[in-house]
C-alpha positions as CSV (number, residue, x, y, z in Angstrom):
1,X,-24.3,-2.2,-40.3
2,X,-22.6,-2.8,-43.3
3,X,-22.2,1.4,-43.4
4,X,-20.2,1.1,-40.2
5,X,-16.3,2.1,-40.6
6,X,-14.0,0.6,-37.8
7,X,-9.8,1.6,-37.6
8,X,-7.2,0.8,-35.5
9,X,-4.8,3.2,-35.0
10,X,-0.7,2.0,-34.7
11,X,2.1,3.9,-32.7
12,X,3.5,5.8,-35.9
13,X,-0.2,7.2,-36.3
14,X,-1.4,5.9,-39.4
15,X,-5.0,4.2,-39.4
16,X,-5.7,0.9,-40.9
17,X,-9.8,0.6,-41.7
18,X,-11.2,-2.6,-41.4
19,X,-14.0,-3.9,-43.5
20,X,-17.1,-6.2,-43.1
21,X,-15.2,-9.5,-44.4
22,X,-12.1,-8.6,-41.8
23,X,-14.9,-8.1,-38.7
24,X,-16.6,-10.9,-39.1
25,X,-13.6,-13.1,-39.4
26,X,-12.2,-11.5,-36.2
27,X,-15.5,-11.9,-34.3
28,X,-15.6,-15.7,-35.7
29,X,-12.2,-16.0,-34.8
30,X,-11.8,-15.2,-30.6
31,X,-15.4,-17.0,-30.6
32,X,-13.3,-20.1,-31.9
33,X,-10.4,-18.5,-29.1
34,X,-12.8,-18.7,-26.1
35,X,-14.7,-22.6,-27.3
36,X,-11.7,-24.0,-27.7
37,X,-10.0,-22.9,-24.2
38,X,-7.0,-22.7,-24.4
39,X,-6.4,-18.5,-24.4
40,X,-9.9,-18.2,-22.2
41,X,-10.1,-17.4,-18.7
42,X,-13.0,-16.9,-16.4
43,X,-12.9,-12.7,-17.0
44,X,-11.2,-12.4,-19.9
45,X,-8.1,-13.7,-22.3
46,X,-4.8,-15.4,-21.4
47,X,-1.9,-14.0,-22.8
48,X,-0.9,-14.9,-25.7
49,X,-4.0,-14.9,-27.4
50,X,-3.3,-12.1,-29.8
51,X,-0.6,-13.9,-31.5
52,X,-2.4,-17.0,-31.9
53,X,-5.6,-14.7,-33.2
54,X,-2.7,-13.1,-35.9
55,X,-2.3,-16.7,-36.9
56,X,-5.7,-18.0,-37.2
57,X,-6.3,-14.6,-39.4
58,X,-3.2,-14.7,-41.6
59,X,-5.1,-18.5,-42.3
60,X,-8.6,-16.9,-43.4
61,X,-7.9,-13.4,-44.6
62,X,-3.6,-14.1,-46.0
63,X,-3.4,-11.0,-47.6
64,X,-5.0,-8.4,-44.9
65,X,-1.7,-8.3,-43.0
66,X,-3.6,-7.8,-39.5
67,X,-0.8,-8.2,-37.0
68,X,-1.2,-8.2,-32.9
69,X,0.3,-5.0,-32.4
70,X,-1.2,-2.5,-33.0
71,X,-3.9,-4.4,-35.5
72,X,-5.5,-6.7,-32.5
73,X,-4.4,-4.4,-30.1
């Protein structure tokens, strides 16, 4: 697993890999999102929920500079 290589990919074209530290956050994260309820819905998320995931990341990881667009996108 720890082999595994994940990227987001923004409008300009330019990838940003993410790494085990930054994936497990993000995971822990929108687990934290759907318990708490406020950005769940029966399907899926409510809007809004990617800001308020760029917040509760910039909190953990400061200095990865994940943003909703295109990071969480």
């Amino acid at each position: 697993f720890s082999q595994l290589s994940f990227s987001s990919q923004n409008s300009r074209g330019t990838k940003r890999k993410w790494n085990l530290e930054e994936d497990v956050v993000l995971v822990a994260c929108m687990v934290d999102l759907y318990n708490i309820g406020t950005y769940n819905a029966d399907t899926r998320f409510k809007a809004g929920y990617l800001n308020e995931l760029e917040r509760m990341l910039e909190k953990v990881l400061p200095h990865a500079t994940l943003k909703a667009k295109p990071n969480l996108e």
